[in-house]
DSSP file (Angstrom, degrees, kcal/mol; ACC not computed):
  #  RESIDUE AA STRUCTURE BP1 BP2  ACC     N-H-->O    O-->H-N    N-H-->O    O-->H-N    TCO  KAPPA ALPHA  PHI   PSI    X-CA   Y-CA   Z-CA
    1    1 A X     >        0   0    0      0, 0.0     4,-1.5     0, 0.0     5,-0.0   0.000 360.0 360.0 360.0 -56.0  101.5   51.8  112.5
    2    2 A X  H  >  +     0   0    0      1,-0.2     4,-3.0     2,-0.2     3,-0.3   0.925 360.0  46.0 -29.1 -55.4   99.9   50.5  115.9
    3    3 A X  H  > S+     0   0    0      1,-0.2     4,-1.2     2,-0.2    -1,-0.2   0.955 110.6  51.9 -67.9 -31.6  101.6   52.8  117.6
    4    4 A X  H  4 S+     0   0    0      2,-0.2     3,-0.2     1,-0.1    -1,-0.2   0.913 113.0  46.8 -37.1 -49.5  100.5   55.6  115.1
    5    5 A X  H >X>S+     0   0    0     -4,-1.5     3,-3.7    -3,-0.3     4,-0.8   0.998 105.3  59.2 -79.7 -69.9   96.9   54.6  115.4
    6    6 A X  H 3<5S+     0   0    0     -4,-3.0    -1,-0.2     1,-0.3    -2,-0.2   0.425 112.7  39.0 -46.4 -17.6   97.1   54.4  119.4
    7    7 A X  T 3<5S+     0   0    0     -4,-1.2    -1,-0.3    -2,-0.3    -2,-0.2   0.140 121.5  45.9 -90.6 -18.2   98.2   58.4  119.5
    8    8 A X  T X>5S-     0   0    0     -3,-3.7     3,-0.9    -5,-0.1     4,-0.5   0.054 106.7-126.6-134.0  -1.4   95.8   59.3  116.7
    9    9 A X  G ><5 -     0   0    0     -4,-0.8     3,-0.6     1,-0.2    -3,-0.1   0.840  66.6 -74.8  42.0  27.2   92.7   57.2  118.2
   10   10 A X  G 34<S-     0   0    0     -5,-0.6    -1,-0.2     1,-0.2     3,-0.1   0.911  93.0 -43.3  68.4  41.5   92.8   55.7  114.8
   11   11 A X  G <4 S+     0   0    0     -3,-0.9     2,-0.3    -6,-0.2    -1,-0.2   0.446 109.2 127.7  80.1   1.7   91.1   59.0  112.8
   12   12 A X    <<  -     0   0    0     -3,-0.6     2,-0.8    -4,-0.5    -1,-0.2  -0.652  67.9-115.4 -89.4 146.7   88.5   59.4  115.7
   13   13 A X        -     0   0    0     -2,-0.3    -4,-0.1    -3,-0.1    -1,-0.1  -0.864  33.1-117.8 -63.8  92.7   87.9   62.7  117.4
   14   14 A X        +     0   0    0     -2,-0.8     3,-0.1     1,-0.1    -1,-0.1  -0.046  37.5 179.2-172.6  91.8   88.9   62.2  120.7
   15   15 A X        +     0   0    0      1,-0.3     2,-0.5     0, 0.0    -1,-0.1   0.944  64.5  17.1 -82.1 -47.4   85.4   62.8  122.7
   16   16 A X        -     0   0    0      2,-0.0    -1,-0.3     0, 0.0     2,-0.3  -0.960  58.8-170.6-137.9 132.9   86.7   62.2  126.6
   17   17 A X        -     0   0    0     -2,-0.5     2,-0.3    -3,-0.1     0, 0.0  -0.926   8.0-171.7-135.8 102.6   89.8   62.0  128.0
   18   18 A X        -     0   0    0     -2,-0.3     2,-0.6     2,-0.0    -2,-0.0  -0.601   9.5-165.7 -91.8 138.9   90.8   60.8  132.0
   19   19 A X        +     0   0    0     -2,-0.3     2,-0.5     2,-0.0    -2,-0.0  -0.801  11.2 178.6-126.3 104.6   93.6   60.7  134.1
   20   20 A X        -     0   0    0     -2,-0.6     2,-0.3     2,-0.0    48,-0.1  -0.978  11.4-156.1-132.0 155.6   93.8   58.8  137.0
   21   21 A X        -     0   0    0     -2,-0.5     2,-0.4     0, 0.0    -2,-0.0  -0.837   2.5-153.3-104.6 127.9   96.3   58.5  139.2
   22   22 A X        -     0   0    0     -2,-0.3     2,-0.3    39,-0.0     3,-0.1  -0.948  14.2-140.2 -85.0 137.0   97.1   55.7  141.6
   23   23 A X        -     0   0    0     -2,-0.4     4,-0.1     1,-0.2    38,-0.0  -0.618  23.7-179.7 -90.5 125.3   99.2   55.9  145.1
   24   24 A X        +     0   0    0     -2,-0.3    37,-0.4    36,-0.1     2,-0.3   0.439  53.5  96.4 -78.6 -34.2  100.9   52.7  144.6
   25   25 A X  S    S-     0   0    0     35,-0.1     3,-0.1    -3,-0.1    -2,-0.1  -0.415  93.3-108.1 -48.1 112.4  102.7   53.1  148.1
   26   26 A X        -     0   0    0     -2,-0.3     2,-0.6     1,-0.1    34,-0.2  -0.280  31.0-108.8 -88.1 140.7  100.4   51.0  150.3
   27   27 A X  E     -A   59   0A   0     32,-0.5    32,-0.7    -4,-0.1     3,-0.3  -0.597  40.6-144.0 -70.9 102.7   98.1   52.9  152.8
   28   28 A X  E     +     0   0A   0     -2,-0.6    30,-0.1    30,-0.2    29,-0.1  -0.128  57.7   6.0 -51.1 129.1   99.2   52.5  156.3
   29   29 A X  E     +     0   0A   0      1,-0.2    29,-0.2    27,-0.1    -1,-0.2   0.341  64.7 170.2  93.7 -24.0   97.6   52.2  159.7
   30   30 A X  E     -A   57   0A   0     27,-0.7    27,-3.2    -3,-0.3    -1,-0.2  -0.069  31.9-133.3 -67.7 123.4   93.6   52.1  158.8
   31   31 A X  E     -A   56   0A   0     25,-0.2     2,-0.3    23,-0.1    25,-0.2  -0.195  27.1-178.0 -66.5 153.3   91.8   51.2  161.9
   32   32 A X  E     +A   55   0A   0     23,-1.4    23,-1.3     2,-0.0     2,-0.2  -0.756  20.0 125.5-169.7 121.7   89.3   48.6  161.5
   33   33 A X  E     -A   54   0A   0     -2,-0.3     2,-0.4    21,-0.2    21,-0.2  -0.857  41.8-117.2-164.0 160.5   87.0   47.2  164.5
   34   34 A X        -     0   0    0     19,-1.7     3,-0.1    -2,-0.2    18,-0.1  -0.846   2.3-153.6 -91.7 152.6   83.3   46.6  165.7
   35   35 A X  S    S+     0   0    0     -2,-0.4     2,-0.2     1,-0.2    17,-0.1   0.701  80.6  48.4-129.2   5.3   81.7   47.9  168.1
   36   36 A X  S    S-     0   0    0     15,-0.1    -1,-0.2     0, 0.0    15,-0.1  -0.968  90.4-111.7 -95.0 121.5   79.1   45.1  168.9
   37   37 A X        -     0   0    0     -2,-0.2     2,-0.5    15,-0.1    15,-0.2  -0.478  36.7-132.5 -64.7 155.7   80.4   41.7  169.2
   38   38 A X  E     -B   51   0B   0     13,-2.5    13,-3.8     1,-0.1     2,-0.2  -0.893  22.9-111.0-136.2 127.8   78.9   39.6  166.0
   39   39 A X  E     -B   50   0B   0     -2,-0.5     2,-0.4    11,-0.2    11,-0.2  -0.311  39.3-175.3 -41.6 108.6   77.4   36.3  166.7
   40   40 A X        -     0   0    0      9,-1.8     2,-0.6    -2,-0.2     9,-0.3  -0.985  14.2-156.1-120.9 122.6   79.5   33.4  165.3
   41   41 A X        -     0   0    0     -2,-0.4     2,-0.4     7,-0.2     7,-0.2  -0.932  14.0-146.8-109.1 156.6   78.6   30.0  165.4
   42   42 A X     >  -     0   0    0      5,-2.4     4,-0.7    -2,-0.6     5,-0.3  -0.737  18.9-168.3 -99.0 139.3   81.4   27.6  165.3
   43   43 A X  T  4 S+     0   0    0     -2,-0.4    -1,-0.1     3,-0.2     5,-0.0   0.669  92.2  58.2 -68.9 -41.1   81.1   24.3  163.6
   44   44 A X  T  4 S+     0   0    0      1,-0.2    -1,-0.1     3,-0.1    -2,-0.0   0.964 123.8  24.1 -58.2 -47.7   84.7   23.1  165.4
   45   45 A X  T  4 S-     0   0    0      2,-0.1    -2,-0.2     0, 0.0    -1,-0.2   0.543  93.7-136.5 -90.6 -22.8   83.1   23.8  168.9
   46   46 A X     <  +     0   0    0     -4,-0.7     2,-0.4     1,-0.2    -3,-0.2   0.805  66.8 108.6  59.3  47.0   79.9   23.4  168.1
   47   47 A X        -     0   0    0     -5,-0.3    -5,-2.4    -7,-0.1     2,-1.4  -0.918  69.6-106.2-133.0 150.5   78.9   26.7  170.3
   48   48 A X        -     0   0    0     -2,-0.4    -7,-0.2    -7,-0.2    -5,-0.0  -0.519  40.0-151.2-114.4 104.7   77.9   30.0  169.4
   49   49 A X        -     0   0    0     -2,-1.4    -9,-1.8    -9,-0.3     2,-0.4   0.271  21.0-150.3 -33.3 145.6   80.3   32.9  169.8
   50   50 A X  E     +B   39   0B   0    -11,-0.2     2,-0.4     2,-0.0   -11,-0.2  -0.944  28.2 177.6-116.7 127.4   80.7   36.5  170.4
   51   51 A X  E     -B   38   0B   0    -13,-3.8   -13,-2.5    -2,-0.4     2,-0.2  -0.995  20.2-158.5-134.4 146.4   83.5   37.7  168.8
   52   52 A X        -     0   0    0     -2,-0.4     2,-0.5   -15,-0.2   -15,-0.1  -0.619  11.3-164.2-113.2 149.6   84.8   41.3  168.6
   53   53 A X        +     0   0    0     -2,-0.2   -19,-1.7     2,-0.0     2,-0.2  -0.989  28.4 138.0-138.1 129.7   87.1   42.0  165.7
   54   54 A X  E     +A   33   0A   0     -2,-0.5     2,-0.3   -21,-0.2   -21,-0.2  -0.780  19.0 118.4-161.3 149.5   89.5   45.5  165.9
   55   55 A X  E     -A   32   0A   0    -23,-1.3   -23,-1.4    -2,-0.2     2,-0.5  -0.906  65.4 -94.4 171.0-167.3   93.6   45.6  164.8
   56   56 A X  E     -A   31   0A   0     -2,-0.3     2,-0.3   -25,-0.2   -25,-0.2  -0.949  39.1-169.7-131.2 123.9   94.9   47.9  161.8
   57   57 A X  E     -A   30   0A   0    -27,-3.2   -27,-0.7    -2,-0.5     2,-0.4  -0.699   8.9-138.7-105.8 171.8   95.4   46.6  158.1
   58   58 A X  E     -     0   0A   0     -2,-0.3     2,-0.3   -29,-0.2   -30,-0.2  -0.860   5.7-145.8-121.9 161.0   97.1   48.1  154.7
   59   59 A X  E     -A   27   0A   0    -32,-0.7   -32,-0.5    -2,-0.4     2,-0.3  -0.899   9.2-171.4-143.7 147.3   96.2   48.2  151.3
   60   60 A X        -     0   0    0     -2,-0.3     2,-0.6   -34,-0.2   -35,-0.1  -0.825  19.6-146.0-125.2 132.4   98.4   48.0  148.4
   61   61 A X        +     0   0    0    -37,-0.4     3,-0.4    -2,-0.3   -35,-0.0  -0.962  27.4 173.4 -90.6 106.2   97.2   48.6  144.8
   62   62 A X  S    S+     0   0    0     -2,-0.6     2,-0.2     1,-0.2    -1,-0.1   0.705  71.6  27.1 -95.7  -8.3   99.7   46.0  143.3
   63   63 A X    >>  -     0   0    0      1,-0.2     3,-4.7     2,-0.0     4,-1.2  -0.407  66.3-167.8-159.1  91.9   98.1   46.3  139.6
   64   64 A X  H 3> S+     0   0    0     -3,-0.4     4,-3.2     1,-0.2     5,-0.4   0.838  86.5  56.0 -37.0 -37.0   96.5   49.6  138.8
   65   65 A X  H 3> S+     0   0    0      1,-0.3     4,-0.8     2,-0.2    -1,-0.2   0.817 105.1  45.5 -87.9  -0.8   95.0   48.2  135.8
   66   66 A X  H <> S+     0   0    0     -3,-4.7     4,-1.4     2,-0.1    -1,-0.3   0.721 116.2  52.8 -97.2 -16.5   93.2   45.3  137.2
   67   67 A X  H  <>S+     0   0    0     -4,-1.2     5,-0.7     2,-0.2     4,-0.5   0.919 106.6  47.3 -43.0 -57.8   92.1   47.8  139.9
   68   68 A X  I ><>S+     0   0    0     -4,-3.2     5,-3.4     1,-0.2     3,-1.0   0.937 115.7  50.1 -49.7 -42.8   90.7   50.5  137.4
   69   69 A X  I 3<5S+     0   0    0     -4,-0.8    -1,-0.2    -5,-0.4    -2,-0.2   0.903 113.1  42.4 -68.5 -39.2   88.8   47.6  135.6
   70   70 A X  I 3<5S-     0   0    0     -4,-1.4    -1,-0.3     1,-0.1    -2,-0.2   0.429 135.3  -2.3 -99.2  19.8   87.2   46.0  138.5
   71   71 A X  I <>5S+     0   0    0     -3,-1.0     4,-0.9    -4,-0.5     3,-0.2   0.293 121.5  52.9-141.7 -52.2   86.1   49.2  140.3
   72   72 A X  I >><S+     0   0    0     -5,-0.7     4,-1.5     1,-0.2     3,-0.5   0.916 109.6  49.7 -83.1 -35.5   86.8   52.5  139.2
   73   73 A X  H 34<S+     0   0    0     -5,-3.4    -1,-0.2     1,-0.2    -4,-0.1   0.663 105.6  60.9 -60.6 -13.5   85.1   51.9  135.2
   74   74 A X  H 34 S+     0   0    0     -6,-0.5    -1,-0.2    -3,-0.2    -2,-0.2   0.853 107.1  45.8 -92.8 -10.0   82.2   50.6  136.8
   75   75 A X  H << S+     0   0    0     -4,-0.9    -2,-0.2    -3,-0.5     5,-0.1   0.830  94.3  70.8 -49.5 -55.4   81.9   54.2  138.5
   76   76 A X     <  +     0   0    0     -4,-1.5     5,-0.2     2,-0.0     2,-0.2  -0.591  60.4 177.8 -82.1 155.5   82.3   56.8  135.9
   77   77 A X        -     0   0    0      3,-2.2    -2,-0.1    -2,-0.0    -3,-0.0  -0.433  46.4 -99.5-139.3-165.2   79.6   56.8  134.0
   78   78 A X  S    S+     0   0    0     -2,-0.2     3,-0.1     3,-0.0    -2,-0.0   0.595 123.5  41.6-104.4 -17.9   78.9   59.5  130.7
   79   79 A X  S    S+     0   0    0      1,-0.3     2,-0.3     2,-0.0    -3,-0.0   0.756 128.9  23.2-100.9 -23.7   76.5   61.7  133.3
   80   80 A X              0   0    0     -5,-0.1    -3,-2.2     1,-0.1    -1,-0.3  -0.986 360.0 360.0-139.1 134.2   78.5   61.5  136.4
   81   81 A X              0   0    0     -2,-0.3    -6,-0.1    -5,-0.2    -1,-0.1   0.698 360.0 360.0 -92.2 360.0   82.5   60.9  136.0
């Protein structure tokens, strides 16, 4: 019966319908830098830095459905998907 209902939207007429897909294969390489050094001060040193930040990260989506929930449903909206 659950499963019945879940396939059948439970007698409703099925207004909107989505598919998205996620790359689960983590995205490689993405550059990531300043290009003014940003003002730090340190508490250890008590001085105030400049420090320049640049190297390469990844991203992973390791659990598409806590991804869709905390970013991509708060996007689509009924007026713009």
């Amino acid at each position: 019966e659950n499963f019945k209902n879940r396939f059948s939207f439970g007698g409703q007429v099925v207004t909107q319908q989505e598919i998205i897909y996620f790359k689960i294969q983590p995205f490689t390489g993405n550059k990531f830098g300043t290009q003014n050094p940003v003002e730090y001060f340190s508490e250890r040193y008590q001085q105030l830095l400049s420090i320049r930040f640049y190297g390469l990260y990844d991203v992973k989506i390791s659990d598409p459905v806590l991804f869709y929930i905390s970013s991509v449903s708060r996007q689509i909206t009924v007026d713009q998907p």
